[in-house]
C-alpha positions as CSV (number, residue, x, y, z in Angstrom):
1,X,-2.3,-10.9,-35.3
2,X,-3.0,-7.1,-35.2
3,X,-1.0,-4.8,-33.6
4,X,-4.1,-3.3,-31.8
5,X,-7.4,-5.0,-31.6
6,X,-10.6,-3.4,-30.1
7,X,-11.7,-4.2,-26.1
8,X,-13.9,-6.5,-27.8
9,X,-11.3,-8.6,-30.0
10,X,-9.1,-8.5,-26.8
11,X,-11.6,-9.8,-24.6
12,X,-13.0,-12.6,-26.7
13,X,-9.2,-13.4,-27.1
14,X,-8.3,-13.8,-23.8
15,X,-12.3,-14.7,-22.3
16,X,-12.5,-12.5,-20.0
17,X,-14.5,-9.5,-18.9
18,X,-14.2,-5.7,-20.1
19,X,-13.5,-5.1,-16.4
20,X,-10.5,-7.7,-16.5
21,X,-9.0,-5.9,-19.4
22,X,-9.6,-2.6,-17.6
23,X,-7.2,-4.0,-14.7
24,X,-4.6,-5.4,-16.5
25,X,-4.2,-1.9,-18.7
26,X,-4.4,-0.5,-15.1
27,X,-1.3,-3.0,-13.9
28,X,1.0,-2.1,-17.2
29,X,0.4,-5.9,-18.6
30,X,-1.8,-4.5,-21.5
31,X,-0.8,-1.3,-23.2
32,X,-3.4,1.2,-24.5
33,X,-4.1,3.9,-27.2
34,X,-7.0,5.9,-28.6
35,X,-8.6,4.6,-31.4
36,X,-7.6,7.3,-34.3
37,X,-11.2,6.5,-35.8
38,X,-13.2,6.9,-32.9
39,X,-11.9,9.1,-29.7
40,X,-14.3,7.3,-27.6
41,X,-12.7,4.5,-27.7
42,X,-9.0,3.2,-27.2
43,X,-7.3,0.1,-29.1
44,X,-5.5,-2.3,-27.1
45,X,-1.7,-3.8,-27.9
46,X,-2.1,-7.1,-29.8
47,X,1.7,-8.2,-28.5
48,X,0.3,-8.2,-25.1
49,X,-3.0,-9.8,-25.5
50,X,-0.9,-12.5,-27.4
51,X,1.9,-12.8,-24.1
52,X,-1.3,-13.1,-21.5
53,X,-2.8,-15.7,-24.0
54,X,0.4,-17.8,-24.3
55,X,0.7,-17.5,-19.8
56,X,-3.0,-18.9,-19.5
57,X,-2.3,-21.6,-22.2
58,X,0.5,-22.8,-20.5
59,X,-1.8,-23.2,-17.4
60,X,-0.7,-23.2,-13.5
61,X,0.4,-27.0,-13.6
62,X,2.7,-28.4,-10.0
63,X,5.5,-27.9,-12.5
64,X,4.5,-24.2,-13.1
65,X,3.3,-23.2,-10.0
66,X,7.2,-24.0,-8.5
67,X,8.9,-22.3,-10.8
68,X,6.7,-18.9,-10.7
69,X,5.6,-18.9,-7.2
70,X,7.1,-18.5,-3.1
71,X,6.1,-21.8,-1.8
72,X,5.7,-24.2,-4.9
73,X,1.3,-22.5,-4.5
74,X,0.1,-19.1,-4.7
75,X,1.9,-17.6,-1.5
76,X,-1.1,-17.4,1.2
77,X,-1.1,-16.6,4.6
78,X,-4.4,-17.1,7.3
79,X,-5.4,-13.9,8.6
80,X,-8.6,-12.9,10.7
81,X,-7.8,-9.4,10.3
82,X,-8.9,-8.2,6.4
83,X,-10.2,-9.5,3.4
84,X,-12.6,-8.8,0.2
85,X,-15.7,-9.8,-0.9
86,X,-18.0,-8.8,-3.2
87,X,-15.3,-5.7,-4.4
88,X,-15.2,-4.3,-1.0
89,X,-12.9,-4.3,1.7
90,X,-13.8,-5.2,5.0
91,X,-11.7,-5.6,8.8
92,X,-13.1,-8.7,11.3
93,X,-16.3,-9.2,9.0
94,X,-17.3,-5.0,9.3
95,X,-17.5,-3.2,5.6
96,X,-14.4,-0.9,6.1
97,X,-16.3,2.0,3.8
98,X,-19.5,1.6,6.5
99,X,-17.4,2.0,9.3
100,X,-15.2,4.7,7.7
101,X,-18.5,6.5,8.1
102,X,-18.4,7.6,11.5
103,X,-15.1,5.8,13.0
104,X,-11.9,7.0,14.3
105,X,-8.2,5.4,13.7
106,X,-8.5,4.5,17.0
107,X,-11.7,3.1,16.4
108,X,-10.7,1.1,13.4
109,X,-7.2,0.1,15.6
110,X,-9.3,-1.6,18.3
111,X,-11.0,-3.8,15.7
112,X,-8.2,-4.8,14.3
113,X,-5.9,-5.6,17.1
114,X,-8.6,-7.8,18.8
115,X,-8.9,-5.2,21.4
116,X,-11.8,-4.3,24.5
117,X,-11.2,-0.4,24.2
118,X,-10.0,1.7,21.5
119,X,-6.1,2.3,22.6
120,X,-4.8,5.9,22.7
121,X,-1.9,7.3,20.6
122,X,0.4,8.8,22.6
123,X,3.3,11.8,22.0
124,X,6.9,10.4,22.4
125,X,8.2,11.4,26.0
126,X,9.9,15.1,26.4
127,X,13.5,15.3,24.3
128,X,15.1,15.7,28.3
129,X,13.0,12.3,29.4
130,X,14.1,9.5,30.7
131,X,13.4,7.1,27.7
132,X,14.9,9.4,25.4
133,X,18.2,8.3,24.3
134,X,20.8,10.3,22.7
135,X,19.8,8.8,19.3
136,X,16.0,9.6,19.9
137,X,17.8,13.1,21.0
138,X,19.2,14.0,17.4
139,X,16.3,12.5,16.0
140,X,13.8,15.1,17.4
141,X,15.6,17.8,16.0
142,X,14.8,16.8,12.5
143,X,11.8,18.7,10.7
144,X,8.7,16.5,10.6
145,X,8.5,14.8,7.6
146,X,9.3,11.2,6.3
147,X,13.1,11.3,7.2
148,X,12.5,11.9,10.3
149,X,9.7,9.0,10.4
150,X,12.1,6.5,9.1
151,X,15.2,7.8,11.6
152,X,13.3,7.5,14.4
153,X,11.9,4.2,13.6
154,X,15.5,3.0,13.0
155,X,16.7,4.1,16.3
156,X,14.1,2.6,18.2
157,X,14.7,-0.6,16.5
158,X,18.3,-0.7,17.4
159,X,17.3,-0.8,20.9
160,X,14.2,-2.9,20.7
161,X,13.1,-5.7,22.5
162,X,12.1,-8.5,21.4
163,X,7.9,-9.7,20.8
164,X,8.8,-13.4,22.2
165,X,7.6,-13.8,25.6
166,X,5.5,-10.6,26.2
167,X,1.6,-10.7,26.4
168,X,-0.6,-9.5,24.1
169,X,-1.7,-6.3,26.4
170,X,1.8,-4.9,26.7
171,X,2.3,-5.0,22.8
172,X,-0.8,-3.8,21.9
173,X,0.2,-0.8,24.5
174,X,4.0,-0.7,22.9
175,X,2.0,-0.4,19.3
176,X,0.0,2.8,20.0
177,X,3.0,4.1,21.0
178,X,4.6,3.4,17.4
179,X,1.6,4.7,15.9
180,X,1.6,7.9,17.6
181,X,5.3,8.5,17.4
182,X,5.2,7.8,13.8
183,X,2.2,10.5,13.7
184,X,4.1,13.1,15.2
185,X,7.1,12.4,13.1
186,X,5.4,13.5,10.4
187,X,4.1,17.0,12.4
188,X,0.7,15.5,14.5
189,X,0.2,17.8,17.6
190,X,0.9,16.3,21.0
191,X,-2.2,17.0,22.4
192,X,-3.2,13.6,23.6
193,X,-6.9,13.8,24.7
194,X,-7.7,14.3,21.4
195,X,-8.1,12.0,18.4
196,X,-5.1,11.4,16.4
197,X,-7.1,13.0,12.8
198,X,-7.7,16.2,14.7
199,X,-4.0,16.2,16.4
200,X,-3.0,16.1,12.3
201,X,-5.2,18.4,11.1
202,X,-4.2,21.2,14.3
203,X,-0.5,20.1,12.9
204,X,-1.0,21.3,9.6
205,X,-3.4,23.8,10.4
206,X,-6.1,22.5,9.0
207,X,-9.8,23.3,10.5
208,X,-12.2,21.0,11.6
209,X,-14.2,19.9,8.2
210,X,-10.2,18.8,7.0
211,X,-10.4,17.1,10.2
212,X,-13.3,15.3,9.5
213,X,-11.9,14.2,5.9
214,X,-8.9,12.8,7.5
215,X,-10.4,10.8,10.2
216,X,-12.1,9.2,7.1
217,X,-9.3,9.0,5.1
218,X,-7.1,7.2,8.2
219,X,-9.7,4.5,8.8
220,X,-10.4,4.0,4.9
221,X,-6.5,3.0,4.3
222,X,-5.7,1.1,8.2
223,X,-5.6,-2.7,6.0
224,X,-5.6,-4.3,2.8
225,X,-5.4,-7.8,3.4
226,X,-1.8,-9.2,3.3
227,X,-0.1,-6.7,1.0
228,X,3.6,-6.9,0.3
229,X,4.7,-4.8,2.9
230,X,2.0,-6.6,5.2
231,X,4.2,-9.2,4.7
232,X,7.3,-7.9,5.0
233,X,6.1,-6.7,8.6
234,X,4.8,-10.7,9.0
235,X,8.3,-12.4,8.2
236,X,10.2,-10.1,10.5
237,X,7.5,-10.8,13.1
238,X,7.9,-14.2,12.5
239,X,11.6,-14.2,13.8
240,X,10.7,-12.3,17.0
241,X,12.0,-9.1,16.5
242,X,11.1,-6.3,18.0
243,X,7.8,-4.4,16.9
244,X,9.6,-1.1,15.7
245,X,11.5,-3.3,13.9
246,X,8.4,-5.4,12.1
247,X,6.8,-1.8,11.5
248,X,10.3,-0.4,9.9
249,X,10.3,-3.7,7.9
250,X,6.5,-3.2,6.8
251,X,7.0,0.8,6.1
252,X,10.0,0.0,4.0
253,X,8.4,-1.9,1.7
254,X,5.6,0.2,2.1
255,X,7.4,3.4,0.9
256,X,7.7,1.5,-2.9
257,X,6.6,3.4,-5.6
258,X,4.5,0.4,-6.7
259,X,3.0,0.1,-3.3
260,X,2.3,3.0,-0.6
261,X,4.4,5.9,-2.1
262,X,2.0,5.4,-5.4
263,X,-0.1,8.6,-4.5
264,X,3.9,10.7,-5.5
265,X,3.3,9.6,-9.0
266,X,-0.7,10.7,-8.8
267,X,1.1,14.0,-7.6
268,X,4.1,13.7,-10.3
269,X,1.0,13.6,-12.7
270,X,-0.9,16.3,-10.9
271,X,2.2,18.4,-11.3
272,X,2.0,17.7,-15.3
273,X,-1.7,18.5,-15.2
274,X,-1.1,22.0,-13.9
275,X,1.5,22.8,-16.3
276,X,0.1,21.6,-19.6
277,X,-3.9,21.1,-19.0
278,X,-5.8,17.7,-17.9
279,X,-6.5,16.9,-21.9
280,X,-3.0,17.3,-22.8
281,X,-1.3,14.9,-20.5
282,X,-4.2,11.9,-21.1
283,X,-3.1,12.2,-24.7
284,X,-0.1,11.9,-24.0
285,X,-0.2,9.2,-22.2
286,X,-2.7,7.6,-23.9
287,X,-0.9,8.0,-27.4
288,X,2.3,6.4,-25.7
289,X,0.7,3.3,-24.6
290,X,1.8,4.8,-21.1
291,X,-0.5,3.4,-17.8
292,X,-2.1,6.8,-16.6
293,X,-1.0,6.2,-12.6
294,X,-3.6,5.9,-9.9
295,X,-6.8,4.5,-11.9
296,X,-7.8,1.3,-12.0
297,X,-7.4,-1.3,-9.4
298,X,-6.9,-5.2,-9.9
299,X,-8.6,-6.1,-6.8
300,X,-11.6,-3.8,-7.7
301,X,-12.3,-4.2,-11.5
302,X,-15.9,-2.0,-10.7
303,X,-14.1,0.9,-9.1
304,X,-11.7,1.6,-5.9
305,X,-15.1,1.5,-3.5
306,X,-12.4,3.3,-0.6
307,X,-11.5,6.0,-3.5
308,X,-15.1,6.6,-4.1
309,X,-16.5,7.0,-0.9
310,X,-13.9,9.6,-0.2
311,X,-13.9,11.7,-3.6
312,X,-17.9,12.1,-2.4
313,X,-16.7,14.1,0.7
314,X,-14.8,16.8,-0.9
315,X,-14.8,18.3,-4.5
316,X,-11.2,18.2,-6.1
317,X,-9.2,21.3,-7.8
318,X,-10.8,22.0,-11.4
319,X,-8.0,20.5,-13.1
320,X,-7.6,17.1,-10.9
321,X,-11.4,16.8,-11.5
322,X,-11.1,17.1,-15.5
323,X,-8.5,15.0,-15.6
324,X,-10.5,11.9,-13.5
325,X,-12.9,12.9,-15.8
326,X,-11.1,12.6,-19.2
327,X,-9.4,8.9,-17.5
328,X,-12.6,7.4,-17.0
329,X,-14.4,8.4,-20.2
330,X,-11.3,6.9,-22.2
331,X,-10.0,4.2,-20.4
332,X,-13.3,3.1,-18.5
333,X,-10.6,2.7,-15.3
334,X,-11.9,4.9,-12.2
335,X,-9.6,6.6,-9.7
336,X,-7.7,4.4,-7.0
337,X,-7.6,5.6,-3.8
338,X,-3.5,7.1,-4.6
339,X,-5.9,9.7,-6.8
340,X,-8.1,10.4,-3.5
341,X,-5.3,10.8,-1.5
342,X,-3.2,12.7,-3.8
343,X,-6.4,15.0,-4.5
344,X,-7.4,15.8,-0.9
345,X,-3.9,17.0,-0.3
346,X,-4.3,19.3,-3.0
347,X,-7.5,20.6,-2.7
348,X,-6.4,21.7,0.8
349,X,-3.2,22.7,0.2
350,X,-1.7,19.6,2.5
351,X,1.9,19.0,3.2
352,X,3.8,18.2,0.0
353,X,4.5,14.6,1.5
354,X,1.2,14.7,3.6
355,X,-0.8,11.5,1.3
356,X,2.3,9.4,2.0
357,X,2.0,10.5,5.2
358,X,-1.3,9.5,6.0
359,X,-1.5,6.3,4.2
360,X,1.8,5.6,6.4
361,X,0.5,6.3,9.4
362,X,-3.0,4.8,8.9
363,X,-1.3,2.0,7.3
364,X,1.1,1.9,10.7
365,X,-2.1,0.5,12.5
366,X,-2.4,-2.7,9.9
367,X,1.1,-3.5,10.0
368,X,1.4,-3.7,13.8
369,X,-1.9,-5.7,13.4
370,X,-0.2,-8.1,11.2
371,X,2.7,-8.6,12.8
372,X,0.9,-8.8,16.3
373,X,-0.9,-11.9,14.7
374,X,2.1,-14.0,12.9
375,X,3.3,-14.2,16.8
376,X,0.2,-16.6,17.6
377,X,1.9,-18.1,14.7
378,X,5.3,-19.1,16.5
379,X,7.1,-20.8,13.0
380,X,9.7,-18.2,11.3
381,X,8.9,-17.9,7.8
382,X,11.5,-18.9,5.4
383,X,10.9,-19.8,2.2
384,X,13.0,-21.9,0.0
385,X,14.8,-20.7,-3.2
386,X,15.2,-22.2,-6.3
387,X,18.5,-22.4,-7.4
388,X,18.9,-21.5,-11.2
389,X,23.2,-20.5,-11.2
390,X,25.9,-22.0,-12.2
391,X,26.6,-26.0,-11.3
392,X,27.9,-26.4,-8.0
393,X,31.7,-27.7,-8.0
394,X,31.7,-30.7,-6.5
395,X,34.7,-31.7,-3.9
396,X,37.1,-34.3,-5.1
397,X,36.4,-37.4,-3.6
398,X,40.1,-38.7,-1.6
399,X,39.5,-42.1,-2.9
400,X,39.6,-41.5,-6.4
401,X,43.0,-39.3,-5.1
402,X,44.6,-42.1,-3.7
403,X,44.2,-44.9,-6.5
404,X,45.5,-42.6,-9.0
405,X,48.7,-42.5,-6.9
């Protein structure tokens, strides 16, 4: 074999679609370069093409599917609350990138914690309240930002109580609490009557069109279907811990660079563009067999449609906006929605954490969703590991002891 072969050589080795080879370039399992002959095109690593081919051939047989996987199947949990179909997203049956259209957080929150009204996001009490306690105290006096997020989470779990026994209207209330805690942490405004995308965009001093991009933005990233950190916040539901706690567990995870914190490498590689040009850092990339971060998407092969509807609303910085252009015309892999994220924040001079934050905090909504609905559940989750060490040592047997004496 090769040690590049064209899209086309790869896909008839592996039968699949363009789109498929697209994703796994996108996921790091196939690397990529330009084709030296033709800078249209790139060339795909032979090596890998031949490791993917060997992992189908083997096939996902009972013996297979034990050794590779949680639960001796592909690791599946039901859920009314997300799913996909037909490469788009959607909450309760509504297409999230509709609904994004004209709908709040709060909006998107009543659909999908099961809901009549959409719930409110409150401030945390005054720092001389009743509820605050001396760790909530010395947590308030931390800048807003993700530290402070993640303190304050972890001192409201200490003292949480737990989800068993309580009825679905008093956590539902306890959750917009989290939500708009969590919001503030990372510098919302407390003013209450309004929606919690204008309390953020007042916060950051942002004006009202801003506003508008973020109420978008909030609804567009509230879910993805049982995610890693979705399930995170689902196994520590499971055991009937206390909501901050299954919304610490879920963030945690979330916070991965792999996962939710993927929009700091879109802005690590923003960072590159502005020092050395959008056409110098593709090459290099591309000439390293390096996965560009924040395009492509292995659940949407034809594009990211949550990344596209919100690139429409807004025009990027002239370098961001060569450089999606250069991606796409070499790779064929659009932008994610880390690249949206990443590129609102820059085009309105944002935060330096703010796409973080507001994947976190829209994301906050999901979680608490999740974990609200592995309750109805009432079975702890605990899967079972399989061992691979050393041989267990035996105990002598006393028998054996005693004739020998």
């Amino acid at each position: 074999m090769p040690t590049w072969m064209t899209l086309d050589e790869a896909r008839d080795a592996l039968g699949v679609r363009p789109q498929t080879i697209y994703a796994y370039v996108s996921r790091g399992r196939i690397g990529v370069s330009p084709d030296p002959e033709d800078s249209r095109r790139s060339l795909y690593r032979a090596e890998d093409v031949k490791a993917l081919l060997r992992r189908k051939e083997t096939g996902r047989t009972r013996e297979t599917l034990a050794a590779t996987t949680l639960f001796g199947a592909e690791p599946s949990l039901p859920t009314s609350i997300s799913t996909f179909s037909g490469g788009r997203p959607f909450y309760r049956g509504v297409d999230v990138v509709e609904l994004a259209a004209t709908a709040t957080l709060e909006d998107a929150a009543r659909l999908l914690w099961n809901v009549e009204q959409p719930p409110r996001f409150p401030s945390p009490p005054a720092v001389k309240g009743p509820a605050m306690t001396p760790a909530l105290q010395a947590v308030s006096a931390l800048p807003a930002g993700r530290a402070r997020a993640f303190t304050e989470l972890a001192a409201l779990t200490a003292t949480g109580h737990s989800t068993r026994g309580r009825v679905a209207r008093v956590l539902a209330e306890e959750a917009a609490a989290l939500v708009g805690r969590l919001a503030c942490a990372f510098g919302a405004s407390d003013e209450d009557a309004r929606p919690l995308h204008e309390r953020l965009a007042r916060g950051w001093g942002q004006s009202r069109a801003v506003a508008a991009l973020l109420r978008k933005t909030l609804v567009l990233a509230a879910d993805h279907e049982i995610t890693s950190s979705a399930f995170s916040a689902r196994i520590t539901a499971s055991t009937g811990a206390s909501l901050p706690a299954c919304l610490l567990a879920g963030l945690t995870t979330f916070s991965g660079p792999l996962h939710g914190d993927a929009s700091g490498r879109v802005r690590a590689l923003f960072d590159e563009v502005e020092r050395d040009g959008a056409d110098a850092v593709v090459h290099r990339h591309l000439s390293s067999a390096t996965p560009i971060p924040g395009f492509g998407h292995h659940l949407y092969p034809d594009g990211d449609p949550r990344a596209a509807s919100l690139l429409a609303d807004f025009k990027p910085p002239a370098a961001i906006a060569r450089l999606i252009e250069r991606v796409v015309a070499l790779t064929g892999l659009p932008p994610s929605m880390d690249v949206a994220l990443a590129a609102l924040a820059a085009r309105h001079r944002l935060p330096r954490d703010a796409a973080f934050a507001l994947f976190a905090i829209a994301r906050s909504v999901g979680l608490l969703a999740h974990s609200m609905e592995q309750l109805g559940v009432d079975s702890v989750i605990r899967p079972r590991g399989r061992y691979t060490g050393p041989r267990a040592a035996q105990p002598a047997d006393p028998r054996k002891a005693r004739r020998k004496r």
